[in-house]
Z-matrix of the N, CA and C atoms (Angstrom, degrees):
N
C 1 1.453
C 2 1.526 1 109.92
N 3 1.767 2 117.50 1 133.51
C 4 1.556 3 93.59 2 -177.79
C 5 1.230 4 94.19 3 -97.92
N 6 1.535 5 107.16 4 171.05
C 7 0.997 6 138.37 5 -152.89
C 8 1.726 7 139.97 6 -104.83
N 9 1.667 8 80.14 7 -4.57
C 10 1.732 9 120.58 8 -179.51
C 11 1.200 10 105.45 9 -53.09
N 12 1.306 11 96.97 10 147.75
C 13 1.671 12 93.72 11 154.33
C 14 1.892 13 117.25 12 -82.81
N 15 0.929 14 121.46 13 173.17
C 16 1.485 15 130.36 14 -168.66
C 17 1.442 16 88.81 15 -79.14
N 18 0.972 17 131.46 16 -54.85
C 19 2.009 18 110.84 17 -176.59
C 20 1.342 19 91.79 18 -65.63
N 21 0.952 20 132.86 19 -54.35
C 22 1.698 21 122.33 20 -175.25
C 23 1.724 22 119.87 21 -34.78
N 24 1.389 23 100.96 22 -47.72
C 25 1.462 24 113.11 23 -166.00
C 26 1.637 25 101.02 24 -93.12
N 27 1.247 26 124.72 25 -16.69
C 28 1.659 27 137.74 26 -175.37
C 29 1.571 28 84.44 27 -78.81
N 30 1.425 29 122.07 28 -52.72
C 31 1.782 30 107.98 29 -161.66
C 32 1.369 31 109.44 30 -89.04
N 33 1.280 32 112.90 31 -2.40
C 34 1.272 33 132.58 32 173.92
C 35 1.521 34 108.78 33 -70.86
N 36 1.079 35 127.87 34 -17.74
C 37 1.503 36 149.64 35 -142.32
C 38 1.321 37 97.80 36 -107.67
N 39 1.406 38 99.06 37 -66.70
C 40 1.795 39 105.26 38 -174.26
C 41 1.441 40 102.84 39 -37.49
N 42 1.640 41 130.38 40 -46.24
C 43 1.275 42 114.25 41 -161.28
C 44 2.119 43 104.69 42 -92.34
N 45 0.830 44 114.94 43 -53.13
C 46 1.734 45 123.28 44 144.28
C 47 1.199 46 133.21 45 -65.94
N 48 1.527 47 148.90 46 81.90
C 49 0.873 48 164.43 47 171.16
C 50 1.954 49 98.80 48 -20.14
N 51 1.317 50 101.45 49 -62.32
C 52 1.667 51 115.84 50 -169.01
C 53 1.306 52 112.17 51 -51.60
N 54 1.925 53 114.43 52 -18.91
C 55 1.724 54 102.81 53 177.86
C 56 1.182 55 112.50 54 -73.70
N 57 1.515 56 120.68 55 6.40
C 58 2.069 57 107.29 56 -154.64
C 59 2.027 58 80.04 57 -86.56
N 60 1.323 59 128.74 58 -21.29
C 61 1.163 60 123.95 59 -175.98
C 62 1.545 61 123.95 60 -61.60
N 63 1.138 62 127.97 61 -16.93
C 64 1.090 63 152.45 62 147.50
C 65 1.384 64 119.89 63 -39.97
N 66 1.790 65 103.62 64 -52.63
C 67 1.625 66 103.26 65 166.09
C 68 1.638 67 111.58 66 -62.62
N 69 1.409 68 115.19 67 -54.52
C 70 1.168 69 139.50 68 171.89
C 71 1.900 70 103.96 69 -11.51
N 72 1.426 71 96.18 70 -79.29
C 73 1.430 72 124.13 71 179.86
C 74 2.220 73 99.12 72 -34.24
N 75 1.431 74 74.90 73 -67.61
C 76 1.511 75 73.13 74 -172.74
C 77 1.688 76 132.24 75 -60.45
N 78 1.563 77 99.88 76 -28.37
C 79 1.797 78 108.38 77 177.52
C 80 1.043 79 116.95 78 -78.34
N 81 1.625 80 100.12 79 -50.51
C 82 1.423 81 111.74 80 -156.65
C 83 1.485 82 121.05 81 -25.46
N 84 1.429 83 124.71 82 -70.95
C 85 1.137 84 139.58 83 165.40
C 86 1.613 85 101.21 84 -29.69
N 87 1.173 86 138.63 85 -89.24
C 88 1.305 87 129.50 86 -175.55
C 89 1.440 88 122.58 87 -33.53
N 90 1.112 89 123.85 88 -60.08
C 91 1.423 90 134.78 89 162.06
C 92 1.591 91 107.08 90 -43.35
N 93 1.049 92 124.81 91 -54.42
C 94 1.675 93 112.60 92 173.29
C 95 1.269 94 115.94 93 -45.12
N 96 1.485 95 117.43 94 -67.20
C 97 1.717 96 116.47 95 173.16
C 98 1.221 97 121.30 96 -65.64
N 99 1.245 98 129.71 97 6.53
C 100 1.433 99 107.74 98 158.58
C 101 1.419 100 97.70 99 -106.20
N 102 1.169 101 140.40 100 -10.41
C 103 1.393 102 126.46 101 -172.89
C 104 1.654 103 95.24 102 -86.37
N 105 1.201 104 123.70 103 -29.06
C 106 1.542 105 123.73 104 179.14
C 107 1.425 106 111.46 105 -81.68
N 108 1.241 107 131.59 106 -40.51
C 109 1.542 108 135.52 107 159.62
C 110 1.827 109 101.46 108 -25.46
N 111 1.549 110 88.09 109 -58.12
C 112 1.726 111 96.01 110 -163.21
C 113 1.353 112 111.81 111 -74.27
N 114 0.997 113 123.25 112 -44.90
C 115 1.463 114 138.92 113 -174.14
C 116 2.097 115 119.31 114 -82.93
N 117 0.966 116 99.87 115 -57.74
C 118 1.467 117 131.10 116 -171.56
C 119 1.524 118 109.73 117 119.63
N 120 1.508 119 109.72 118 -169.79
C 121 1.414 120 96.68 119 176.52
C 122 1.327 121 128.99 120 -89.55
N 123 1.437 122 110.49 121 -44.36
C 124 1.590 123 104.53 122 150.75
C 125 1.844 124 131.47 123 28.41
N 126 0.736 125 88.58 124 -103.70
C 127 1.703 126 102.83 125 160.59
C 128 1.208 127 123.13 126 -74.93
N 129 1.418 128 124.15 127 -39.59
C 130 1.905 129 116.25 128 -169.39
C 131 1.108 130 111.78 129 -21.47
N 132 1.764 131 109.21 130 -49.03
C 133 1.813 132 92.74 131 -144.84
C 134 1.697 133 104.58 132 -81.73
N 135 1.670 134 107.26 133 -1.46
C 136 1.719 135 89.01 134 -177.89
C 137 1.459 136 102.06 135 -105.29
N 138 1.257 137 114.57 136 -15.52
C 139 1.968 138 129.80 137 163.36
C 140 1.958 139 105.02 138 -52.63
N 141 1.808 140 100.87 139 -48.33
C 142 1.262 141 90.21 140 176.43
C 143 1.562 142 119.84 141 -87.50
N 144 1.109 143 122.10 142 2.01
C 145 1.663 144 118.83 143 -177.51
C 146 1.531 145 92.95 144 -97.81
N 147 1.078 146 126.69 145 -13.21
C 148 1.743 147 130.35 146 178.22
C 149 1.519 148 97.05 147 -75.59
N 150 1.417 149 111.03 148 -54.37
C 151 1.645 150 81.66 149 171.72
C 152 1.784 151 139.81 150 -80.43
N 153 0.867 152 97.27 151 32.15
C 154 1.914 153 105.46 152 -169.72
C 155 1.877 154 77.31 153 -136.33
N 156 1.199 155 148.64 154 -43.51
C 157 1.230 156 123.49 155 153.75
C 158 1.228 157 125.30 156 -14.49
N 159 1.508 158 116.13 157 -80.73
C 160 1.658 159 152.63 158 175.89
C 161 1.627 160 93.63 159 -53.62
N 162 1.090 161 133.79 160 -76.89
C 163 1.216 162 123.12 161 -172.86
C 164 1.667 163 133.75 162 -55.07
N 165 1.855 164 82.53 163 -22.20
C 166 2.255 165 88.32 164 161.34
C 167 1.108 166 111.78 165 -91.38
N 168 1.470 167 134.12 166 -1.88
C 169 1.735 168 125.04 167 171.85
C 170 1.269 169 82.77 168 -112.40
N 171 1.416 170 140.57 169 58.91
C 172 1.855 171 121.75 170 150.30
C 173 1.237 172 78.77 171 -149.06
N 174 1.601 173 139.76 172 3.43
C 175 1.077 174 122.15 173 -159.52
C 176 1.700 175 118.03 174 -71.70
N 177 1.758 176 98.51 175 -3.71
C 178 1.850 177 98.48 176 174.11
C 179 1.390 178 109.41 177 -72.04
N 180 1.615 179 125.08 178 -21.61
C 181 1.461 180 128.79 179 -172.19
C 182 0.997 181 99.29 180 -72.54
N 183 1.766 182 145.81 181 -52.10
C 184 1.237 183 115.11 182 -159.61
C 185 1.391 184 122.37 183 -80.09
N 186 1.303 185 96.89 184 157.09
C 187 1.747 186 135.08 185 173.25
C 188 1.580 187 94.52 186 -22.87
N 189 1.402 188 141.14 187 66.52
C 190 1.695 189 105.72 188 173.39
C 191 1.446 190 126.54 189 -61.95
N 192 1.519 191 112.08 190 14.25
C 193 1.419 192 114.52 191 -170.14
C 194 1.851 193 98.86 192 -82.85
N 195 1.309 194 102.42 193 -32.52
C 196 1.507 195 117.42 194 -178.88
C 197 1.259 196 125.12 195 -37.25
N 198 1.332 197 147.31 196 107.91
C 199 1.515 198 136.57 197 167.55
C 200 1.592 199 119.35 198 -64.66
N 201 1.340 200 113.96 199 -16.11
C 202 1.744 201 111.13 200 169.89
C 203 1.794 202 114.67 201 -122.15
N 204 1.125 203 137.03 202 157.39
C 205 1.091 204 123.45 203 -179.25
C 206 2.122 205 94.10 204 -130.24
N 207 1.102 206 110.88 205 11.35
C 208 1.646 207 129.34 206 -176.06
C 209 2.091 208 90.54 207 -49.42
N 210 1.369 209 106.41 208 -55.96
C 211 1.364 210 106.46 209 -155.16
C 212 1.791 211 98.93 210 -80.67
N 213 0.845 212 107.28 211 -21.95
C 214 1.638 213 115.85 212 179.84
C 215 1.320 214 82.44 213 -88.97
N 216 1.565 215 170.55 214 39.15
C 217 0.854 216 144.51 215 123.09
C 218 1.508 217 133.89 216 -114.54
N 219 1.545 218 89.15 217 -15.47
C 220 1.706 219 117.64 218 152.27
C 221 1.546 220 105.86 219 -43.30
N 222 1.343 221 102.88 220 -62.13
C 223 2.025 222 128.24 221 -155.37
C 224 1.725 223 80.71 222 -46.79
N 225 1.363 224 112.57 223 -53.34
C 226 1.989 225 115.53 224 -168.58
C 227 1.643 226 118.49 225 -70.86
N 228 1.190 227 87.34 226 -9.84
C 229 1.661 228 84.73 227 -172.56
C 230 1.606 229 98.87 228 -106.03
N 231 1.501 230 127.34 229 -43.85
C 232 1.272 231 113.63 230 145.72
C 233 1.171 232 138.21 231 -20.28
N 234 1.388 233 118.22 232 -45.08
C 235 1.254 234 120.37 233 -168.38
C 236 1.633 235 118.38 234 -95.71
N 237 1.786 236 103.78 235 -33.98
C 238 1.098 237 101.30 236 163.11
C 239 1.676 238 119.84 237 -99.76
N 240 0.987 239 148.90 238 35.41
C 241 1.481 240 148.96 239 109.77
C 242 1.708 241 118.20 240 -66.14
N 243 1.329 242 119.00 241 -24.14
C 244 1.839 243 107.93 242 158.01
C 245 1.256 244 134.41 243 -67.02
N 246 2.151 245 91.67 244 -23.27
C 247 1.599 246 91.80 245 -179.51
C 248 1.646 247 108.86 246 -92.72
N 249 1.198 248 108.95 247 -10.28
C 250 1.644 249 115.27 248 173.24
C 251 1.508 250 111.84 249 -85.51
N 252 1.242 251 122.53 250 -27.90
C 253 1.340 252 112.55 251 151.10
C 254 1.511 253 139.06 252 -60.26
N 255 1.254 254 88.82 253 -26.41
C 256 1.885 255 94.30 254 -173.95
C 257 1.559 256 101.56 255 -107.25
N 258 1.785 257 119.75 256 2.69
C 259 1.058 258 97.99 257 159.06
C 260 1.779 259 108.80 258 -91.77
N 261 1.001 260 125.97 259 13.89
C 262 1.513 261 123.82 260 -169.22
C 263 1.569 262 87.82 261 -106.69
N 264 1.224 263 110.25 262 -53.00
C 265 1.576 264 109.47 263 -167.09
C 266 2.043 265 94.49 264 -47.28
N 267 1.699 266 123.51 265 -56.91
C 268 1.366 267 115.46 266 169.21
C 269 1.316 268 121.92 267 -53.51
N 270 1.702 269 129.66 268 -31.74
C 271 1.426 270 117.07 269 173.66
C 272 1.606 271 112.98 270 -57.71
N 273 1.256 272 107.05 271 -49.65
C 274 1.666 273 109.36 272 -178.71
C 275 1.659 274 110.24 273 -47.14
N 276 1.527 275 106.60 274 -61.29
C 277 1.460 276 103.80 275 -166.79
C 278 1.270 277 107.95 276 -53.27
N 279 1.446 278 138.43 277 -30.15
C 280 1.282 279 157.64 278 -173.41
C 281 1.490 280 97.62 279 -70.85
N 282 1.063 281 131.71 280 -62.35
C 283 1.257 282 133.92 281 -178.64
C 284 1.816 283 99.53 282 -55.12
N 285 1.289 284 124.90 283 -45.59
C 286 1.408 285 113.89 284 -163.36
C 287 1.200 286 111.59 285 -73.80
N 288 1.573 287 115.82 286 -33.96
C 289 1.886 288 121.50 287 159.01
C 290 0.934 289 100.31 288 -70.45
N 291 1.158 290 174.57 289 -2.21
C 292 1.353 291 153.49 290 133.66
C 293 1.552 292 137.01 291 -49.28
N 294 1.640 293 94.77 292 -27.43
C 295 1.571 294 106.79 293 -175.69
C 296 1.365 295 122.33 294 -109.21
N 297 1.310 296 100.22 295 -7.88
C 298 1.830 297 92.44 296 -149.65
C 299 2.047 298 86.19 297 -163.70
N 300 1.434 299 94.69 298 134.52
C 301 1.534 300 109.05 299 -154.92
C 302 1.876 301 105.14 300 -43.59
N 303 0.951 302 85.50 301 -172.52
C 304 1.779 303 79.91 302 -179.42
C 305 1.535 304 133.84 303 -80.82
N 306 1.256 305 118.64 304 108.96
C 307 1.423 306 129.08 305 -147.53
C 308 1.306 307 111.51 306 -57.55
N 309 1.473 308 134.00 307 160.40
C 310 1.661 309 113.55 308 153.98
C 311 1.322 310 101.63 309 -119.36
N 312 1.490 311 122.18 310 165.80
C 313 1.279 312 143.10 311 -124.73
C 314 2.219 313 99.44 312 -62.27
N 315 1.209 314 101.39 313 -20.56
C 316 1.498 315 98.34 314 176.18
C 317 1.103 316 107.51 315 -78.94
N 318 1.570 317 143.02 316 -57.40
C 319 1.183 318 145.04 317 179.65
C 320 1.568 319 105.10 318 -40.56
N 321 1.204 320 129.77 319 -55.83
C 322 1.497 321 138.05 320 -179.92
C 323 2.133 322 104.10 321 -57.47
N 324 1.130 323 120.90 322 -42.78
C 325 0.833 324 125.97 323 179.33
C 326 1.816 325 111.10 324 -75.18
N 327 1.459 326 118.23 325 -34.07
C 328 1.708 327 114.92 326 161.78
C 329 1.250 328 105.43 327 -59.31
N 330 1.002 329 115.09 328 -70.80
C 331 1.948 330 122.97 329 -174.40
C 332 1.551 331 103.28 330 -31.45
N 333 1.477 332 111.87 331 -56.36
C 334 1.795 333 101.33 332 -169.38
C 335 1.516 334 83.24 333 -44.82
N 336 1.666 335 117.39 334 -71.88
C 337 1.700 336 125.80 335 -147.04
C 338 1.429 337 97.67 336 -19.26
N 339 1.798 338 113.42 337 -75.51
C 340 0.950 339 134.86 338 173.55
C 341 1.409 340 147.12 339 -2.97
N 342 1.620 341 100.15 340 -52.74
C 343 1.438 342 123.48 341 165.26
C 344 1.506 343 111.01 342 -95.14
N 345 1.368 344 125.34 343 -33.00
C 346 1.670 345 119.94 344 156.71
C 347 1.638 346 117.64 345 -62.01
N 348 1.084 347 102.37 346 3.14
C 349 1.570 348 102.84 347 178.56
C 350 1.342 349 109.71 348 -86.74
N 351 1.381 350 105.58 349 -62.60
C 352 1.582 351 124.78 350 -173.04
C 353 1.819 352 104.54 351 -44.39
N 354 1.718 353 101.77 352 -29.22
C 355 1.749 354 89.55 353 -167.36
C 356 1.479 355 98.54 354 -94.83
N 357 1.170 356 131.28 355 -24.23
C 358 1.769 357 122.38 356 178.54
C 359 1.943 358 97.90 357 -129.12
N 360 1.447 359 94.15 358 171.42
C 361 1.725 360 111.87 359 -166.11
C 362 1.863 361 87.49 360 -83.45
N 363 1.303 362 106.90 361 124.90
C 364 1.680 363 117.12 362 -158.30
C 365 1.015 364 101.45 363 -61.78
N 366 1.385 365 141.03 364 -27.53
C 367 1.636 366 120.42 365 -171.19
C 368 1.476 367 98.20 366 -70.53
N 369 1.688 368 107.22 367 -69.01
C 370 1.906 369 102.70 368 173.98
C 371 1.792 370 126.66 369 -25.68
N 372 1.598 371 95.26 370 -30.13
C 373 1.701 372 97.43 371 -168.76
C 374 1.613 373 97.91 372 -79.72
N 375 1.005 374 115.38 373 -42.37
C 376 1.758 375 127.10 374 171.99
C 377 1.175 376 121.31 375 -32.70
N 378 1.298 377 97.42 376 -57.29
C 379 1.643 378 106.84 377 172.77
C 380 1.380 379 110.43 378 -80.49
N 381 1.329 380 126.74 379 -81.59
C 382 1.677 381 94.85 380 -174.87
C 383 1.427 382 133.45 381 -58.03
N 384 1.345 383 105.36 382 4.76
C 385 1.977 384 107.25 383 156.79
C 386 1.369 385 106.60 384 -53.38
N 387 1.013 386 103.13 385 -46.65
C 388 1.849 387 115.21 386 -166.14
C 389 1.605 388 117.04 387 -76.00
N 390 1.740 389 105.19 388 -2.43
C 391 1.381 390 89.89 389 160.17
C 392 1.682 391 111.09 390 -107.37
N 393 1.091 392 96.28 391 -173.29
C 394 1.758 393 100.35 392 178.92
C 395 1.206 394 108.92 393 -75.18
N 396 1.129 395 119.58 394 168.86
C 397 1.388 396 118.10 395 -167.99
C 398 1.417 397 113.33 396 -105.59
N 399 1.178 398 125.03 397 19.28
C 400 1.823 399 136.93 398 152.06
C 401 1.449 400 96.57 399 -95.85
N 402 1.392 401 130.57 400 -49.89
C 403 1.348 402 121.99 401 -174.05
C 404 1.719 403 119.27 402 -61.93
N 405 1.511 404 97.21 403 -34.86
C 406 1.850 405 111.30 404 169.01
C 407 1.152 406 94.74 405 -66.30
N 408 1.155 407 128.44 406 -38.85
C 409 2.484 408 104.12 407 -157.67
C 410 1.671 409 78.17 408 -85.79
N 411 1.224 410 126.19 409 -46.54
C 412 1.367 411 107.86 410 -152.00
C 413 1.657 412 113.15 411 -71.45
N 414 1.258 413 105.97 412 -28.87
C 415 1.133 414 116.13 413 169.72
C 416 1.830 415 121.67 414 -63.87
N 417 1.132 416 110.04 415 -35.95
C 418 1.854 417 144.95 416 -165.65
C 419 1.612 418 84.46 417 -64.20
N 420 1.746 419 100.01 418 -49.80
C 421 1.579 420 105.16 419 -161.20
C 422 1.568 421 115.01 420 -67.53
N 423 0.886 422 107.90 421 -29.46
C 424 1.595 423 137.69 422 -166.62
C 425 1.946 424 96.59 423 -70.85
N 426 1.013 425 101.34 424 -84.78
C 427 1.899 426 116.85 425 -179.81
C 428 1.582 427 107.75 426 -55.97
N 429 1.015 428 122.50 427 -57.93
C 430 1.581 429 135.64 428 -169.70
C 431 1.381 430 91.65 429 -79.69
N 432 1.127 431 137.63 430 -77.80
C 433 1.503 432 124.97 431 -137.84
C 434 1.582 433 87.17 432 -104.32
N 435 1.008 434 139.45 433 -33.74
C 436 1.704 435 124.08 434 -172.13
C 437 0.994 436 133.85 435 89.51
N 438 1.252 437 101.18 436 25.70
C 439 1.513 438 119.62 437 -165.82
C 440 1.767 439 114.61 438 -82.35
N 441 0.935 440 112.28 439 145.93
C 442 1.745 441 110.67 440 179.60
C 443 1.305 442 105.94 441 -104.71
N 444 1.882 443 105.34 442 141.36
C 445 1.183 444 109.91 443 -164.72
C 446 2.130 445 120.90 444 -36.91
N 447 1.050 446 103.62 445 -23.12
C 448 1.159 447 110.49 446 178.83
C 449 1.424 448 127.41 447 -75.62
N 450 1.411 449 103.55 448 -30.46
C 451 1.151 450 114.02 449 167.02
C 452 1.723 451 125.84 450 -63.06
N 453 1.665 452 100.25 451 -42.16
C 454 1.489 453 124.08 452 -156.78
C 455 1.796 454 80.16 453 -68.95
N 456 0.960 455 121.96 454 -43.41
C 457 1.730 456 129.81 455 -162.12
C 458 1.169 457 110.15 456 -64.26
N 459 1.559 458 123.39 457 -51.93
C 460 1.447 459 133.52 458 146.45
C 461 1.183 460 122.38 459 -25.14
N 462 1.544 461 122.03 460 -74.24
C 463 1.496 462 127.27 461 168.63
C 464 1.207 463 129.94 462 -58.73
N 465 1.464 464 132.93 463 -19.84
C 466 0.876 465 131.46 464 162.61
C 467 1.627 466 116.59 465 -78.08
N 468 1.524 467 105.25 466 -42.74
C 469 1.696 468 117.89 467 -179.64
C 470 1.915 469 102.32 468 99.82
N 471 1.498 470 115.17 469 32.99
C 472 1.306 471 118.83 470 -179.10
C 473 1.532 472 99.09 471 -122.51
N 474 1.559 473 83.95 472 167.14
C 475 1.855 474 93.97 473 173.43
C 476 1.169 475 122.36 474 -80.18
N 477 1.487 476 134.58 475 165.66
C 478 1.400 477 128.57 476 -142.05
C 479 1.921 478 102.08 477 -94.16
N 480 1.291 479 93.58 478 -24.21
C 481 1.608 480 106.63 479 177.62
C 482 1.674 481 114.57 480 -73.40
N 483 1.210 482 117.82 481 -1.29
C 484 1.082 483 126.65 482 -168.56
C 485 1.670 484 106.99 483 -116.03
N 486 1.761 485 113.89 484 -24.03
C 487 0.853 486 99.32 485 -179.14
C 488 1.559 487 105.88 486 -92.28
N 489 1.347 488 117.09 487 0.16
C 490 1.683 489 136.49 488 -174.77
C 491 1.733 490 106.45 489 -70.63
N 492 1.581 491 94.10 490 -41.23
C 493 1.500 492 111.82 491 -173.58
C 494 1.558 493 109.89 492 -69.20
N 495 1.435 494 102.19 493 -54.29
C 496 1.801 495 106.49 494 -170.57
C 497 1.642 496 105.95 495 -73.94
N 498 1.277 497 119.57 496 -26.79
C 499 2.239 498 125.64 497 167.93
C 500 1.560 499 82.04 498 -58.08
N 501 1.574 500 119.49 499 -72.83
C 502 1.470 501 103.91 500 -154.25
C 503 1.555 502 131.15 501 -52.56
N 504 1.462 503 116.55 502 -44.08
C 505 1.520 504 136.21 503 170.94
C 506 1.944 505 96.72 504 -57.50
N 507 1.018 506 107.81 505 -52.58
C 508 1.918 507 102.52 506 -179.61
C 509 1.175 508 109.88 507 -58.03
N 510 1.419 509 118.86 508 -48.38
C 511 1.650 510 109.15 509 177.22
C 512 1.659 511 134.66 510 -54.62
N 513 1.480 512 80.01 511 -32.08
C 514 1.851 513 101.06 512 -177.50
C 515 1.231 514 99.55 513 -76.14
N 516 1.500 515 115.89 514 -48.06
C 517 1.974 516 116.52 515 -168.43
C 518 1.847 517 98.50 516 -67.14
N 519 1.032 518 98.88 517 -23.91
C 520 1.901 519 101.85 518 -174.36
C 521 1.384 520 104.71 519 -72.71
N 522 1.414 521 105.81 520 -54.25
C 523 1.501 522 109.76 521 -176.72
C 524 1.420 523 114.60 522 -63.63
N 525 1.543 524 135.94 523 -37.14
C 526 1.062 525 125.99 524 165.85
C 527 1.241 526 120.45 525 -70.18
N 528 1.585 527 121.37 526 -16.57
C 529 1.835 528 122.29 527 -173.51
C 530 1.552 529 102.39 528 -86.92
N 531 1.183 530 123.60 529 -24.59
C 532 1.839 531 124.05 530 -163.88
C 533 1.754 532 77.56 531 -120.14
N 534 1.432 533 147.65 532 88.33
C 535 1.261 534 128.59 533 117.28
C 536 1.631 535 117.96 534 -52.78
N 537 1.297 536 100.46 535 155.83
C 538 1.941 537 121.35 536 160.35
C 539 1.870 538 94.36 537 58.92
N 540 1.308 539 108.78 538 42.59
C 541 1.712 540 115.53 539 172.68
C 542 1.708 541 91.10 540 -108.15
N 543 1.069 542 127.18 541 21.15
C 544 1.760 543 107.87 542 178.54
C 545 1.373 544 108.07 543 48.12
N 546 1.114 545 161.49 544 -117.54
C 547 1.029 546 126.32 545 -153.86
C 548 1.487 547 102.13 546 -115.24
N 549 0.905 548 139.41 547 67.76
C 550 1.406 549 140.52 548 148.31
C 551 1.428 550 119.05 549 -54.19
N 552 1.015 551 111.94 550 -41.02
C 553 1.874 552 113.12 551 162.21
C 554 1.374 553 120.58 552 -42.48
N 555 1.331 554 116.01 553 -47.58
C 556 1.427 555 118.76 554 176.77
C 557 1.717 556 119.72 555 -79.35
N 558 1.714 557 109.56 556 15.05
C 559 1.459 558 100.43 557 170.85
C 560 1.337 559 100.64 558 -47.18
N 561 1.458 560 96.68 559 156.44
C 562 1.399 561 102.57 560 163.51
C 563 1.592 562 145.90 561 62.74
N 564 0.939 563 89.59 562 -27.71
C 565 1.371 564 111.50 563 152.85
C 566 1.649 565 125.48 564 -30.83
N 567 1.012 566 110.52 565 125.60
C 568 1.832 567 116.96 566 -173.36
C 569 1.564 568 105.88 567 -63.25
């Protein structure tokens, strides 16, 4: 096993293509389950090889001063599981103009429910609908991927007080959206 640190073995890369596998070795697995948490499994594993794609052609941007590259790889899998969500959230609506006469603004609003149902267990999807959608990834990042506030700040590219702010408002909006779940209060929670 080497022994590098991940900026070590990332700048190591630029001149050998074959060291970025090394990161590979080490994420991969992590990056799969949170992209399948979020997604289902279905897709993960080509959602998660999309981000170690993206992350070996940016691989001149990162930090090689860095000893982890975990939160820089969060930042990719975030981003590409939002855009695979919101392209499903458009396949559905597309599908509902397609089939069935032309909806008005409630019908369009069941259909999203509908297709956000199928990907998480509907009460859970309910509630994090209802947060914003910086407070959902940041929150997403937190439970699903395991990230420590420091990390989430990294991957996102925000300040650490900010990622303190958007955990705190998600926990409270969670805890009031999932009453009588036994411990639903303690989502998230460290």
């Amino acid at each position: 096993m080497d022994r590098r640190t991940d900026g070590e073995l990332i700048a190591a890369s630029l001149l050998d293509a074959q060291r970025f596998g090394a990161i590979y070795e080490r994420y991969f697995e992590q990056i799969y389950w949170y992209v399948a948490r979020r997604i289902g499994g279905e897709a993960a594993g080509d959602l998660a090889a999309e981000v170690f794609l993206r992350a070996f052609s940016r691989r001149g941007r990162f930090d090689h001063s860095a000893a982890s590259a975990r939160p820089w790889l969060y930042g990719f899998a975030a981003n590409i599981v939002r855009d695979h969500l919101r392209g499903q959230r458009r396949r559905a609506r597309a599908y509902v103009r397609a089939f069935e006469p032309p909806p008005d603004s409630a019908d369009i609003a069941e259909a999203e429910e509908r297709s956000n149902a199928a990907i998480l267990v509907p009460e859970l999807n309910r509630a994090l609908a209802a947060l914003s959608a910086t407070d959902r990834e940041t929150f997403l990042l937190m439970v699903l991927g395991e990230l420590s506030y420091e990390e989430i700040a990294s991957a996102l590219g925000i300040p650490i007080g900010t990622v303190r702010s958007r955990i705190a408002r998600a926990r409270t909006r969670m805890r009031r959206l999932m009453p009588g779940h036994g411990q639903a209060s303690d989502v998230g929670n460290p």
